[in-house]
C-alpha positions as CSV (number, residue, x, y, z in Angstrom):
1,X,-6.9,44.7,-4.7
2,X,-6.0,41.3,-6.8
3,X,-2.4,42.2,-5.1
4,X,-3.7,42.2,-1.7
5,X,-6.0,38.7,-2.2
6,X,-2.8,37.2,-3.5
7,X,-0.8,38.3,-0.7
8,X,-3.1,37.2,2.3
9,X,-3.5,33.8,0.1
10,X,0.4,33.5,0.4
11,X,0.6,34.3,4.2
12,X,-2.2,32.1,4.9
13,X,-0.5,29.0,3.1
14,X,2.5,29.9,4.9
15,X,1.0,29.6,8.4
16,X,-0.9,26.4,7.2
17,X,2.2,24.8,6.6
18,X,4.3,26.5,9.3
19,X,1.7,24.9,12.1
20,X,1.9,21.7,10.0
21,X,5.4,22.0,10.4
22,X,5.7,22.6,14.3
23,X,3.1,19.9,14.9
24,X,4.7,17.3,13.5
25,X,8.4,18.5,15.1
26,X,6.6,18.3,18.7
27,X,5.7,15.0,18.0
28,X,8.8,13.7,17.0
29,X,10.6,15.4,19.6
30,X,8.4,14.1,22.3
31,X,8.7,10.2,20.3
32,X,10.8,7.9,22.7
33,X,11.2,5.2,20.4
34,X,14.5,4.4,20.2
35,X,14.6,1.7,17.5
36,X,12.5,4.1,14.8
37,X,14.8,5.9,12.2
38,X,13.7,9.7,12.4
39,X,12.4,9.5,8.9
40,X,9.6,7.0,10.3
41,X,9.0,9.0,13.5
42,X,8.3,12.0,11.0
43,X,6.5,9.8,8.6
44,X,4.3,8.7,11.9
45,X,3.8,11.8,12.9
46,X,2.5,13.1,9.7
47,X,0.2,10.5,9.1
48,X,-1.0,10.8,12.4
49,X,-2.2,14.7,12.5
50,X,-3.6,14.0,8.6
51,X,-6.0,10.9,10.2
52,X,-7.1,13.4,13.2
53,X,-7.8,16.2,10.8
54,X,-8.7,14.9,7.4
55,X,-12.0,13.1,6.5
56,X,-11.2,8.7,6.7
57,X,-12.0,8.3,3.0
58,X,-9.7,11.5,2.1
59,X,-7.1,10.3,4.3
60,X,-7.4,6.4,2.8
61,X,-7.1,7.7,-1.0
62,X,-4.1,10.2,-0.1
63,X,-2.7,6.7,1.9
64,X,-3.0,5.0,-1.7
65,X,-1.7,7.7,-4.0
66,X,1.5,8.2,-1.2
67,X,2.0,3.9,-1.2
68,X,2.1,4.1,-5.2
69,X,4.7,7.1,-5.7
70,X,6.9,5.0,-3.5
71,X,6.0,1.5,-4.8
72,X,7.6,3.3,-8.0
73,X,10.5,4.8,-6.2
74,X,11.5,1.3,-4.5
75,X,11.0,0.0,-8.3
76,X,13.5,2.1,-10.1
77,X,15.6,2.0,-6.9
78,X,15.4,-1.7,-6.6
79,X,14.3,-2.1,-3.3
80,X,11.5,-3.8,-1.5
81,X,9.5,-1.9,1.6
82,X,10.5,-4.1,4.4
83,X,11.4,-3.3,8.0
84,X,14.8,-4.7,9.4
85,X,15.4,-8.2,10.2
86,X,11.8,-9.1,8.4
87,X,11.3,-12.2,6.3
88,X,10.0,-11.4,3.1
89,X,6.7,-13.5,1.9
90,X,6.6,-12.8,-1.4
91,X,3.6,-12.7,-3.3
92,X,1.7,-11.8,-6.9
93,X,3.5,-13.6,-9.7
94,X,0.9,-14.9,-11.2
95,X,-0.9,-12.2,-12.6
96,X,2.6,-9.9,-12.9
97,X,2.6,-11.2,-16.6
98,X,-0.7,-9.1,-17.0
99,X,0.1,-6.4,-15.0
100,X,3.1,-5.8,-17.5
101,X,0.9,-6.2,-20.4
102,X,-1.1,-2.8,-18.5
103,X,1.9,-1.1,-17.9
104,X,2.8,-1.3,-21.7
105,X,-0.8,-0.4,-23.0
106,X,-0.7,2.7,-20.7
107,X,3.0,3.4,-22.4
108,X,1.4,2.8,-26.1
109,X,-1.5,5.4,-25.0
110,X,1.3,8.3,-24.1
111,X,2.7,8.0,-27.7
112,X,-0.9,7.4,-29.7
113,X,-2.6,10.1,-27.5
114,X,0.1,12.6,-27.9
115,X,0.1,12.1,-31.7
116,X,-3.3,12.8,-32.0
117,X,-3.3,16.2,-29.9
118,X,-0.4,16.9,-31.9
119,X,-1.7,16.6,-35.3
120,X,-5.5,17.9,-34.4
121,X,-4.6,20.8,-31.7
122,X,-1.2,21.8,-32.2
123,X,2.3,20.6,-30.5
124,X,1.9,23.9,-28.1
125,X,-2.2,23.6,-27.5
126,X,-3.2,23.7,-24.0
127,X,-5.3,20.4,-24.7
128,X,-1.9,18.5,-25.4
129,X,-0.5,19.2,-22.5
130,X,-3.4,18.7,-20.7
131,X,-3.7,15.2,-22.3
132,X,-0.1,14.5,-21.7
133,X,-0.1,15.3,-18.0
134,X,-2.9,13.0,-17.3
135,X,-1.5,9.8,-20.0
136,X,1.6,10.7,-17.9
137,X,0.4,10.3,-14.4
138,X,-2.2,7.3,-15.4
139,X,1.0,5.3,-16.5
140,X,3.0,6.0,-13.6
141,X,-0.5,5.3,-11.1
142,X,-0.5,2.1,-13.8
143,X,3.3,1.0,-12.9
144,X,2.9,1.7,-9.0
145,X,-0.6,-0.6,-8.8
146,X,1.3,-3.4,-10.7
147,X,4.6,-3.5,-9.0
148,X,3.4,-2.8,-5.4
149,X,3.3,-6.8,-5.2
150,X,6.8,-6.6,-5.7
151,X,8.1,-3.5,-4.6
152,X,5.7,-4.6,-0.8
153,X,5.5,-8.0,0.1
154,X,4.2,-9.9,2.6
155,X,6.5,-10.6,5.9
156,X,7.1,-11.5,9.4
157,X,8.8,-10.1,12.1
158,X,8.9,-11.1,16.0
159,X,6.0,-8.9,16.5
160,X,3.9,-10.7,13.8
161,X,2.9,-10.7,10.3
162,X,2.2,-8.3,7.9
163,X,-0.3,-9.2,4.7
164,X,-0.2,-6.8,2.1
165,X,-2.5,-6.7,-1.2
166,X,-0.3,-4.1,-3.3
167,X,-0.7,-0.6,-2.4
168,X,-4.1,-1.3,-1.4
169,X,-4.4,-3.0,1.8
170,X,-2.4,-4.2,4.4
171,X,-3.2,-6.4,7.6
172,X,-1.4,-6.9,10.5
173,X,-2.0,-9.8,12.6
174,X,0.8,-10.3,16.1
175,X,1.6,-13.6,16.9
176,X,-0.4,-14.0,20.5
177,X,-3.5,-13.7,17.9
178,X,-2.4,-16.8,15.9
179,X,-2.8,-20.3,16.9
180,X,-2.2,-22.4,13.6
181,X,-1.3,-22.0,10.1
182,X,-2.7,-24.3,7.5
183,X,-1.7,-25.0,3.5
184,X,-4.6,-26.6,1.4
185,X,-5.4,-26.8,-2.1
186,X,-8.8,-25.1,-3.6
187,X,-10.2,-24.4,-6.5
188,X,-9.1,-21.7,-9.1
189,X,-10.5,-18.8,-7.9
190,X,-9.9,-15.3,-8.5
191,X,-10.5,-12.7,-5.7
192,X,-9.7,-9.1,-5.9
193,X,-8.4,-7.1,-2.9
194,X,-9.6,-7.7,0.6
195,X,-13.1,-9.9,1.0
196,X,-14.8,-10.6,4.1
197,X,-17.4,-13.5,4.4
198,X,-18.7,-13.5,7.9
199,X,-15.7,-14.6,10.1
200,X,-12.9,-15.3,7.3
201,X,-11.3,-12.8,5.7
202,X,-9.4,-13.4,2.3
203,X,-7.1,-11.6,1.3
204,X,-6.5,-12.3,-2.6
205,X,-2.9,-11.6,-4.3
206,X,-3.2,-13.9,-6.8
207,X,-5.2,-16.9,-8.7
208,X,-3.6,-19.3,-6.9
209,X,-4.4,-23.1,-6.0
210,X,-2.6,-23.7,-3.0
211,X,-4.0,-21.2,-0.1
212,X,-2.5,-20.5,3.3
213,X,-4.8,-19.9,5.7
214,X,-4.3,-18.8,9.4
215,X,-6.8,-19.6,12.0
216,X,-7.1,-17.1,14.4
217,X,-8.1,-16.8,18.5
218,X,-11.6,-16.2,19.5
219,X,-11.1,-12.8,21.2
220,X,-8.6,-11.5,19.2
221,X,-8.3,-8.5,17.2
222,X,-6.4,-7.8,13.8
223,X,-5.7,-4.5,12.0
224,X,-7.1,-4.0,8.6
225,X,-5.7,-0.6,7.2
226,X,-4.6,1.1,10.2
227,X,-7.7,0.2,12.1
228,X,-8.7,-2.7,14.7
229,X,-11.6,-5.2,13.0
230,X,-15.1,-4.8,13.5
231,X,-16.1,-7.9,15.0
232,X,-13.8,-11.6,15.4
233,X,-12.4,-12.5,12.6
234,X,-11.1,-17.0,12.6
235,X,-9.6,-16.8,9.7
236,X,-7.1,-14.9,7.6
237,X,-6.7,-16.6,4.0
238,X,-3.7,-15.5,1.6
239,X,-1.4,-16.9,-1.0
240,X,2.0,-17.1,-1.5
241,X,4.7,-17.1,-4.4
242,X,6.4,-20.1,-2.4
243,X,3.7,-21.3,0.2
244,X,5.6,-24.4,1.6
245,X,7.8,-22.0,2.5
246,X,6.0,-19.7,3.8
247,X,4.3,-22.2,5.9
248,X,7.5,-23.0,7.1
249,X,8.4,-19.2,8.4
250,X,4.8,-18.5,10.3
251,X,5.7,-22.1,11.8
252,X,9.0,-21.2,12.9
253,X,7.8,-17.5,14.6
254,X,4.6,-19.7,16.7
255,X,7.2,-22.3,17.6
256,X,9.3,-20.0,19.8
């Protein structure tokens, strides 16, 4: 009988991923874009039939945990997430320092935590491996979080520009939508991850002085994490490793 359950549990995975499988190839088969790689028309594809068939917050936290497995791929390989022929805005090296110092205290916890499971329950207890697993996977969720300002900056193409805040959230605002960009000094303030207040939305990335700040249309509509805004938003505030320059980039993509 345990035989059978097993089996039919086996089979019924097998379907599961077989329609997953043929879903996604009809999609990309039936993708005219002719300027996407296939790996992004497969990557679209997939994302698309998890957001029709998976619960929003489900489908936001598996969005996370997928942006910080390859924020640490793009580390070790040395790469930054950018589309071809962007201009990088980078962003986040203020803080960095700290987000090292996290990245060594989750290292020290591997070695201290897998001492004491070693010397309390045994070098071959379940509890150690258990332990170790999790110190494991908290450092590498650690490393992804604090590089993702690195590993995914902020940029523009002809389309528009991209804000990112890590892994965590990303905004995408096209050019049409923009009608200024302005570079002004303000207090020390530190914000964490996306903050709305009425119709300005800031967008942290750092404890920064100097603040860029775009002022937005009227009647236009950005998109916050895959998904237009709820109401008008006038203005987008960020910073910028560089701001002058980045100034000087938004400039040059509203000037044509």
């Amino acid at each position: 009988m345990n035989l059978d359950v097993f089996a039919i549990g086996i089979v019924a995975e097998t379907l599961f991923l077989l329609i997953v499988l043929i879903l996604i190839w009809y999609r990309v088969a039936f993708d005219e874009r002719t300027e996407v790689s296939v790996c992004r028309k497969v990557r679209d594809a997939a994302s698309d039939i998890a957001k029709e068939h998976i619960p929003a917050p489900v489908f936001l936290a598996m969005q996370i945990e997928s942006r910080m497995f390859r924020s640490v791929c793009l580390f070790v390989a040395r790469k930054t997430d950018l589309p071809s022929g962007a201009e990088e805005i980078p962003y986040g090296k203020d803080w960095r320092v700290t987000g090292v110092s996290l990245v060594a205290i989750a290292f020290v916890e591997i070695v201290s935590m897998d001492m004491v499971c070693v010397h309390f329950a045994g070098a071959c207890s379940a509890i150690r491996i258990l332990v170790l697993i999790l110190s494991v996977y908290g450092f590498v969720w650690c490393l992804g979080f604090v590089v993702g300002s690195k590993t995914m900056p902020c940029y523009a193409v002809d389309e528009g520009i991209v804000l990112r805040c890590g892994i965590t959230h990303r905004v995408e605002i096209p050019w049409e939508c923009v009608s200024s960009v302005c570079l002004k000094k303000v207090e020390l303030e530190k914000r964490s991850g996306l903050i709305r207040s009425g119709r300005h939305l800031y967008l942290n990335n750092a404890s920064q002085t100097n603040e860029l700040t775009l002022c937005i249309y009227e009647d236009s509509k950005v998109t916050i994490d895959g998904k237009p805004s709820k109401g008008a938003i006038l203005k987008i505030s960020f910073s910028a490793d560089n701001p002058s320059a980045a100034k000087g980039i938004i400039e040059g993509y509203l000037d044509k």
